[in-house]
N, CA, C and O of each residue as an XYZ file, in Angstrom:
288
protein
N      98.622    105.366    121.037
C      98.227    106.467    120.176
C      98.566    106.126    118.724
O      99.677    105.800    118.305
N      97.568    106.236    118.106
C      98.185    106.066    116.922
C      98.179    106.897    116.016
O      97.380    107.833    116.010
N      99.425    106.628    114.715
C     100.404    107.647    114.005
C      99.666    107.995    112.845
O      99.505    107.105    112.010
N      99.150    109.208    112.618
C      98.362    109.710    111.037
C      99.389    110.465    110.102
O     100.250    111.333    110.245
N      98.872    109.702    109.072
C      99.972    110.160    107.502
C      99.026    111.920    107.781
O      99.705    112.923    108.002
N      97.930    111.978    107.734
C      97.589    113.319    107.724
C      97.382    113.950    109.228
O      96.599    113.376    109.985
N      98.152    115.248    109.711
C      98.511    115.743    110.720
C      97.142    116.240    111.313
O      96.397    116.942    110.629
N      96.699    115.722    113.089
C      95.666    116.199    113.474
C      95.664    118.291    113.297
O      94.683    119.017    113.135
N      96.504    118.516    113.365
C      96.492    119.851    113.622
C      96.052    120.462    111.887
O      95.637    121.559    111.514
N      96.346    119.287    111.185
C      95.540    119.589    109.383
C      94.246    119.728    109.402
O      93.615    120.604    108.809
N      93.745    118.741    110.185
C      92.343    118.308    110.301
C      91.728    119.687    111.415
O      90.792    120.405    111.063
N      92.245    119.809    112.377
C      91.332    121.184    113.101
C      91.785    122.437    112.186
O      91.066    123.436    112.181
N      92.888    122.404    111.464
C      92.438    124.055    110.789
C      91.763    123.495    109.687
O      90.875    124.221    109.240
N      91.923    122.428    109.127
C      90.208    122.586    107.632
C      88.633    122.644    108.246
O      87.694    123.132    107.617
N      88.506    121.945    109.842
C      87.327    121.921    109.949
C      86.954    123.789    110.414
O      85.856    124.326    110.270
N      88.238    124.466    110.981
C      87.950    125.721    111.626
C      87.520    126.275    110.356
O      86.451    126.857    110.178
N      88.426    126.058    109.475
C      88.037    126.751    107.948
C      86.483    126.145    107.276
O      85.966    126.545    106.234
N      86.178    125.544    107.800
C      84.422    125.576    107.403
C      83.672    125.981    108.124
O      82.460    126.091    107.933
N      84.396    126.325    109.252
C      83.619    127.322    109.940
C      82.955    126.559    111.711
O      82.031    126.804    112.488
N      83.627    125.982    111.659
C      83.833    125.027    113.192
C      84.245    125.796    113.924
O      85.310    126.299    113.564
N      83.605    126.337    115.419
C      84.347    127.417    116.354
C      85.201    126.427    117.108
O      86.045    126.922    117.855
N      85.107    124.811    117.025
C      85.929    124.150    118.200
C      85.731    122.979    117.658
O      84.679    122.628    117.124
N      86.967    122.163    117.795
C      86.943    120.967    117.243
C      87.859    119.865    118.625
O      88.930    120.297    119.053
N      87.220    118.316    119.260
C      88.025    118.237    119.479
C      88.400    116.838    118.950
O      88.046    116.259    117.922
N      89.366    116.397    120.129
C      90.004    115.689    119.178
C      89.294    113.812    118.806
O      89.461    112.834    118.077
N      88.836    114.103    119.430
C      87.723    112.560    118.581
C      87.214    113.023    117.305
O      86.904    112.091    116.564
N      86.980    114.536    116.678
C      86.744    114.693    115.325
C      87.757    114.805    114.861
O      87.711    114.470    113.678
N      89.028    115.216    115.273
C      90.290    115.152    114.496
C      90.862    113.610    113.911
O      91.052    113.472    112.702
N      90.976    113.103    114.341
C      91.170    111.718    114.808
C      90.120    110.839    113.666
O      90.534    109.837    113.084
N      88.975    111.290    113.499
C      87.699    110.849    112.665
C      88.020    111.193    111.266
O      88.229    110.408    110.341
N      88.028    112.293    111.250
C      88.104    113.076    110.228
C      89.604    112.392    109.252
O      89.467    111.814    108.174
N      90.765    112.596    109.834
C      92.156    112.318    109.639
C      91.757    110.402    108.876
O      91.903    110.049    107.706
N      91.210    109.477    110.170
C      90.952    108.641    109.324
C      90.145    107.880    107.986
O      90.448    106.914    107.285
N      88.909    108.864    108.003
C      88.152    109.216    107.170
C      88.982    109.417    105.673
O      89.138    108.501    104.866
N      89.329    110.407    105.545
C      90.325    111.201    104.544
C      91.478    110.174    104.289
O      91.775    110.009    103.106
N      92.007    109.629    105.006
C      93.182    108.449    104.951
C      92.594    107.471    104.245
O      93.245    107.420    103.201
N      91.616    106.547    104.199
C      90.754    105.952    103.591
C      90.376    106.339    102.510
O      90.694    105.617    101.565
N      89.788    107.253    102.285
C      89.585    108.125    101.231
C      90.643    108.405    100.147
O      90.333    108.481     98.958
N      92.017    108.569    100.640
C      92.958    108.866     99.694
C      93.462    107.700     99.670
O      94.457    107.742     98.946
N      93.237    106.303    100.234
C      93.822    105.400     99.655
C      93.164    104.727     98.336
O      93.771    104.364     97.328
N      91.689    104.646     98.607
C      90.904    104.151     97.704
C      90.994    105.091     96.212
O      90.867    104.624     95.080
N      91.160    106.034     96.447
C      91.577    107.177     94.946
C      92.823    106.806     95.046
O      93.267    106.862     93.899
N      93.515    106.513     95.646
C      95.251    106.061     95.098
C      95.500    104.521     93.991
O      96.140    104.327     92.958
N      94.757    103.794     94.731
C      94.559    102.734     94.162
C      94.107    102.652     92.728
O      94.621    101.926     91.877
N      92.862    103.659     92.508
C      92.367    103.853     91.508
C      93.134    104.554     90.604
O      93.417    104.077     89.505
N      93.394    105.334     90.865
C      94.686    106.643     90.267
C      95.511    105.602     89.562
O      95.630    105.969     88.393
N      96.157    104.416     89.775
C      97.372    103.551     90.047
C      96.798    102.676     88.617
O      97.375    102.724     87.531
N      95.723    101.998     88.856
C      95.051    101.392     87.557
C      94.495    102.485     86.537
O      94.045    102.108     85.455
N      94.520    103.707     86.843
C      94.362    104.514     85.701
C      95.516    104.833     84.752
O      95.486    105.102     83.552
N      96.464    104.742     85.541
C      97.971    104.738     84.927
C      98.362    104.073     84.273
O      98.958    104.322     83.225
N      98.076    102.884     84.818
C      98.887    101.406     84.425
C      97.668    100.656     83.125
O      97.780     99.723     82.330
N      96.691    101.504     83.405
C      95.631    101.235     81.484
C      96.338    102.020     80.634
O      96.726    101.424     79.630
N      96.713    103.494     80.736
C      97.176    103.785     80.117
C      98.649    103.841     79.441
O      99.250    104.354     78.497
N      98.870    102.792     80.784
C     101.060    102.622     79.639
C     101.455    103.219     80.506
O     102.678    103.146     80.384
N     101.167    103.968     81.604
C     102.675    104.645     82.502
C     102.604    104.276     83.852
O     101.634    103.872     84.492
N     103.854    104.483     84.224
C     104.053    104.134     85.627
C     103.510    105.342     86.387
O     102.831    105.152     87.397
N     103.808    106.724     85.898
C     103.900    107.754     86.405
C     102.105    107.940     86.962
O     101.161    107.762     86.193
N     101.982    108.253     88.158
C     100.321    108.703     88.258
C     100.476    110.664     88.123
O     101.318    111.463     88.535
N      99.258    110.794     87.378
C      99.470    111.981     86.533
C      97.627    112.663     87.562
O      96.796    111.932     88.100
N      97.602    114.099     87.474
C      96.770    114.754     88.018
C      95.118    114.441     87.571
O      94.071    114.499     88.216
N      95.412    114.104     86.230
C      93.870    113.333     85.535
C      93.794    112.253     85.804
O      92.705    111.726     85.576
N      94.816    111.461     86.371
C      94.074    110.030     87.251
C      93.362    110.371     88.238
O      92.182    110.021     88.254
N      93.870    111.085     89.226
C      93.745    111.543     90.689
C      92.051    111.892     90.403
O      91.100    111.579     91.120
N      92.043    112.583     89.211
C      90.969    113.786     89.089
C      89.885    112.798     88.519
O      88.722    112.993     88.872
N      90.149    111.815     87.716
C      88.954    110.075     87.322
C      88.919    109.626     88.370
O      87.775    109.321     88.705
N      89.880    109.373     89.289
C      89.263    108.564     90.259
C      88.259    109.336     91.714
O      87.505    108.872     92.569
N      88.695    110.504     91.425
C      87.756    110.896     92.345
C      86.374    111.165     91.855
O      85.401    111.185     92.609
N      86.296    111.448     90.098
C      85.179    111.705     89.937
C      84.129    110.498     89.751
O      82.908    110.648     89.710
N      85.117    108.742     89.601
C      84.232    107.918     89.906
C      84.091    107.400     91.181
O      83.322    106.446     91.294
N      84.799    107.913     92.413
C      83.986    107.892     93.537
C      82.947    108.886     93.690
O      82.771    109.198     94.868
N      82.159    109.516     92.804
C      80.884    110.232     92.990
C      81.426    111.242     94.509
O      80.592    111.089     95.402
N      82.424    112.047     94.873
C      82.524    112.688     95.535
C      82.511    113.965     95.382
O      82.656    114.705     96.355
């Protein structure tokens, strides 16, 4: 089994919250790694947005450039 930084039980209440009457767990599982991927590739980016600008610190307007140049 393997171990997700983001909790399956995260993943069935956001999909219930879009309005999913039942989720199981091969979409949890999907979803969780999906999003894991997802926040690594904006982390990364986030990380060189920082480090152009002089800080170590990653700040909420990196997070917020790098997602808006993944066109998401």
């Amino acid at each position: 089994m393997a171990r997700f930084i983001i909790s399956l039980s995260a993943m069935e209440k956001l999909l219930k919250k879009c309005g999913a009457p039942r989720v199981s767990e091969n979409a949890k599982q999907a979803l969780s790694e999906a999003l894991e991927e997802l926040g690594k590739k904006i982390g990364e980016r986030s990380i060189n947005f920082a480090n152009h600008s002089g800080r170590k610190t990653i700040k909420a307007k990196d997070i917020k450039l790098a997602l808006k140049e993944s066109n998401i």
